[in-house]
Every structure is written in C-alpha cells, then in structure tokens.
C-alpha positions as CSV (number, residue, x, y, z in Angstrom):
1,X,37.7,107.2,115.6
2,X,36.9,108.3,111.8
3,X,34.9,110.8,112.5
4,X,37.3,112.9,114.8
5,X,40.0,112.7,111.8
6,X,37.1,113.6,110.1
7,X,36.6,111.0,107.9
8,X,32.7,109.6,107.1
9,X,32.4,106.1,106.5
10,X,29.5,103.6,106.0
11,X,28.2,100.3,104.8
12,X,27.5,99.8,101.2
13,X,24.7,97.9,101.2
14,X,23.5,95.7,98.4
15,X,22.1,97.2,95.7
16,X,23.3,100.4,96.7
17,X,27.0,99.7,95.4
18,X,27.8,102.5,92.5
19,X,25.3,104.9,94.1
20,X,27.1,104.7,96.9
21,X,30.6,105.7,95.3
22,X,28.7,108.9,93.6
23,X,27.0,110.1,96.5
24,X,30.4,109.7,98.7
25,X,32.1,111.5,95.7
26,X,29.9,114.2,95.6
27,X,30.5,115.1,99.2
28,X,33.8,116.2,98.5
29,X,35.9,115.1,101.0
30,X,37.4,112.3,103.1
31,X,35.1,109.0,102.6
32,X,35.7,105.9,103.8
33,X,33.3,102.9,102.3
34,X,32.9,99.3,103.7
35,X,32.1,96.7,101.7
36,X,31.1,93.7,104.0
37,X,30.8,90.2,102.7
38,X,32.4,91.4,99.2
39,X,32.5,87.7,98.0
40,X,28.2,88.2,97.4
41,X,28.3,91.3,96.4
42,X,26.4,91.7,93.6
43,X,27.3,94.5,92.5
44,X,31.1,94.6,93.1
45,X,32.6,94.9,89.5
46,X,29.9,98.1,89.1
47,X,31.1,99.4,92.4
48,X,34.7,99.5,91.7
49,X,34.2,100.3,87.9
50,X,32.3,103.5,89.1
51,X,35.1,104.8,91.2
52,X,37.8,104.7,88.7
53,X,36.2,106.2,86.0
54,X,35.1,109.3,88.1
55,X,37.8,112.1,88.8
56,X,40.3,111.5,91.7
57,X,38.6,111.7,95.0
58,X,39.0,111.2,98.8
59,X,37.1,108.4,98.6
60,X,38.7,105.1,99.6
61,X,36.4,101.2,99.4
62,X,37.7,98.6,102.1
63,X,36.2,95.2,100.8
64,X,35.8,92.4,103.6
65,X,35.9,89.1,102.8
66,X,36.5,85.7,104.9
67,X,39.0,85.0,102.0
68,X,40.2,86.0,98.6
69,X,40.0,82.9,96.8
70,X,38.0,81.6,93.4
71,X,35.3,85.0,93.9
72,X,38.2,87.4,93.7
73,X,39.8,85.8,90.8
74,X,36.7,85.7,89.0
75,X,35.9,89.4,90.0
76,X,39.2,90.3,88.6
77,X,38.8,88.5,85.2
78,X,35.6,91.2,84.9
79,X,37.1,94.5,86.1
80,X,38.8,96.9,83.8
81,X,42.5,96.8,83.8
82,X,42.9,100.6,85.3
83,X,40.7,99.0,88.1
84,X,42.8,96.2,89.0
85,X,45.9,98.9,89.1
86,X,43.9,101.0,92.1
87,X,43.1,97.4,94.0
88,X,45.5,96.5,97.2
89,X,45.0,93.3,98.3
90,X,45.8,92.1,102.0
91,X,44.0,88.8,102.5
92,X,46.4,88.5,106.2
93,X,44.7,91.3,107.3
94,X,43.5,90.5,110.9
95,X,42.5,91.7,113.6
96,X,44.4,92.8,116.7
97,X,43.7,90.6,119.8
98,X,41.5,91.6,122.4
99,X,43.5,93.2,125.2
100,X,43.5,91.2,128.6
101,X,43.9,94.0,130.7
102,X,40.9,95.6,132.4
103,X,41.6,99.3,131.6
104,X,42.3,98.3,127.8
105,X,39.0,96.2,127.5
106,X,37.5,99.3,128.7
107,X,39.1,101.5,126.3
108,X,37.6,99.2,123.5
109,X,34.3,98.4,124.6
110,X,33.7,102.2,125.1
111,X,34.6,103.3,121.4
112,X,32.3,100.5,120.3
113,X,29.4,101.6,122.6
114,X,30.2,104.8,120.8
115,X,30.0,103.6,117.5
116,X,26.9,101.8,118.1
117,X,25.7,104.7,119.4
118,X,25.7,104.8,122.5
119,X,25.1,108.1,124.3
120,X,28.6,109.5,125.1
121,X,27.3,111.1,128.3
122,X,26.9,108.1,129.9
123,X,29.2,106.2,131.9
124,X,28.8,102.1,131.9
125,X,31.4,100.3,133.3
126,X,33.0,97.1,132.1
127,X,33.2,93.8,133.6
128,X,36.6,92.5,132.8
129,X,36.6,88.8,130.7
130,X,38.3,86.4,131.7
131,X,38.9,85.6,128.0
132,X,38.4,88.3,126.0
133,X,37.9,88.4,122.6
134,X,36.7,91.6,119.9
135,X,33.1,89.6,119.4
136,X,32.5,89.5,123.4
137,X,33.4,93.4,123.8
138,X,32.1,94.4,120.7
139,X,28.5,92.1,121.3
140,X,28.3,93.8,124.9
141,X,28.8,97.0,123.9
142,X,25.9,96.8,121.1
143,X,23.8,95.8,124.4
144,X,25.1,99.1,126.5
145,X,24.2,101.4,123.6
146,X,20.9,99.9,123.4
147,X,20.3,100.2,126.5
148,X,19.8,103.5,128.9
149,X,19.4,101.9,132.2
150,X,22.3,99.1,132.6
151,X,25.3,100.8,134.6
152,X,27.4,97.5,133.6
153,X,28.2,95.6,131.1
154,X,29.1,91.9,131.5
155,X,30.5,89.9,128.0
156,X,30.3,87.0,129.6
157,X,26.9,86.7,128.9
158,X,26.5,89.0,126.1
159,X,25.7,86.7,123.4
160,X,23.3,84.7,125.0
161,X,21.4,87.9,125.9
162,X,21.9,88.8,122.5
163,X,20.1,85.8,121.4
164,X,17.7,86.0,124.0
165,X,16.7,89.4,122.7
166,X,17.0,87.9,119.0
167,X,14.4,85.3,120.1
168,X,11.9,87.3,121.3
169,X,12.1,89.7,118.2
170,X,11.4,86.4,116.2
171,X,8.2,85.5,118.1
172,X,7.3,88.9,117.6
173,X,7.6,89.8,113.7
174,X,7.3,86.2,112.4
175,X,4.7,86.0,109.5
176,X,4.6,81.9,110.1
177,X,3.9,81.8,113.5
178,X,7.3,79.6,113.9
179,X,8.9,78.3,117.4
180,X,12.4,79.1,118.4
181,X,13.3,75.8,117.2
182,X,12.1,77.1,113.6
183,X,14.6,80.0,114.5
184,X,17.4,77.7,115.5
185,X,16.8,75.6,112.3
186,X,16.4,78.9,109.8
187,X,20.0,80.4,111.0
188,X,21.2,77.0,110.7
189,X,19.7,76.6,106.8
190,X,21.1,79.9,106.0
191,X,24.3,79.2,106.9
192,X,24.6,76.3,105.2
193,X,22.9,77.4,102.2
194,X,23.5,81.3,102.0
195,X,21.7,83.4,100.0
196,X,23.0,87.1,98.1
197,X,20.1,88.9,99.2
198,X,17.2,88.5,101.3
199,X,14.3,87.8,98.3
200,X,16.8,84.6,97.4
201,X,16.5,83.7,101.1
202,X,12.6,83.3,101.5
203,X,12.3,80.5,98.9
204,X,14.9,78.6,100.5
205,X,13.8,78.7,104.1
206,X,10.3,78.2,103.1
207,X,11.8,74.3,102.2
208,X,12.0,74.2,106.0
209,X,8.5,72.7,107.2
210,X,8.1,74.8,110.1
211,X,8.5,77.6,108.4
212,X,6.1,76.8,105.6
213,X,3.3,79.4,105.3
C-alpha cells in the first residue's frame, strides 16, 4: 500500500487538473496523482504544464488511458517541449493476472476492501473463483467495504449485486421517473456516445425518449 510507504495519492478529477498539482505540491512531500481516462481530460495540457513549471517536487502524475493513440499525439503537439522531456510513456503497461490460488485471492481482495475502505478490524472471508479476474475481486471487495454485516464475500455474483444495488439507486434519485430499461438504454447511449463531463452528458441522454423530461 501507498500509504504505508507513505506516499498520498488520489484522483484528479475534472476540472480540478492544475489545482490539483499545486495543492499536492504544496504538501511537500511524496504525492502520487491519477489521472483516469486521460484521453477526455480536459484539462491535461494545463495539468502537466503546471507541474513542470513549478520547482522540483515529490510529486509524480500516472495518466490512464485505454490506449495512447491520435489523443496523445495531439496532446503532445500542445505541451511545452520541457514537458514532453519529463513524460514516460508505457502504453504495454498491464495488469498482473488475478492469482488462482485461494490464499492469494484473499491477499488481493483484502487490500482492495482496504482501499475502498473497508474497516480493517474486520475480518470477511473470501470465496475462491473459479475464474478469477482483478474486476471480480476488486467489484466484491467494494461490496465488503460497504457493507458491516456480510462475513463473506462471493465474486461470483458480485457484479450482478453491484447492478442490483445500481438499479435500485436509479429508481431512487431519477429526476424522469425512468424504468430500468431507461437505465439499461442510458449506460448503453453513453457508451456509445461518451461525453467529457457530465453537463455534455444530459443533452445527449435526454435524445433517449424515456428519459425525456
């Protein structure tokens, strides 16, 4: 874990992008920053710009992309040539697989449930998958750390309690008074449209009829 090397990290979150190099700078030490879905970014170039034109620091921005094709180039014709000196690509950056044995699906399930924070004190155990993978134990350990009753954990039927729980939030906070097919239809809209941030998104998914106000 980061934080027992003590290192702080977090998400950059848009609009946040050169405030949050400044305020990690100013905390004077080890930062780590995570830039997730760096190819809509919108403030990338600002974000990157900021950090090497302030004085050397431990601070250190991980961009995460699905690939580093036409948006990279492009972001690299904008940034400063000192910038593009300080920028490591590794676009086969992957993963490690999921380990198939019990005691090392425990092992990472547990420092998820951590991260997610879950309360270290307790003590949830496991089920083994038959075919692991880091979504399965990393989806059932969000569920653990949200939850303070549930001595097990079971990733084989994780996600669909995940979207289960997802569901019911949606019948709960929805404005347009949509079905769960409107939900079905609205993830599948924004993922084949995709929007930068969530203002872009409204106009779009108001196209769908059931979501119409």
């Amino acid at each position: 874990m980061l934080a027992d090397q003590g290192v702080r990290s977090g998400w950059v979150s848009e609009g946040h992008g050169p405030d949050a190099v400044e305020a990690a700078i100013a905390l004077d030490e080890p930062v780590l920053l995570i830039v997730d879905n760096a190819s809509t970014h919108p403030q990338l170039v600002d974000l990157l710009t900021c950090l090497q034109t302030t004085a050397p620091s431990a601070v250190t921005v991980v961009l995460a992309a699905r690939d580093f094709g036409d948006w990279w180039r492009s972001a690299q014709m904008r940034l400063p040539r000192k910038v593009l000196g300080l920028v490591v690509v590794d676009p086969d950056l992957q993963l490690p697989p999921a380990p198939t044995d019990p005691k090392g699906q425990q092992q990472v399930f547990e420092q998820a449930r951590r991260a997610f924070g879950g309360d270290a004190a307790a003590a949830v155990q496991l089920t083994p998958a038959a075919a692991p993978s880091i979504l399965l134990l990393q989806t059932a350990a969000l569920l653990a750390a949200t939850s303070t009753s549930a001595p097990r954990a079971d990733p084989s039927v994780a996600i669909a309690r995940l979207f289960t729980l997802e569901e019911a939030r949606w019948q709960a906070a929805s404005r347009h008074g949509g079905g769960i097919e409107d939900l079905r239809a609205a993830i599948l809209l924004a993922t084949l449209v995709g929007a930068a941030t969530e203002a872009d998104a409204e106009p779009l998914l108001l196209h769908h009829p059931g979501l119409a106000a």
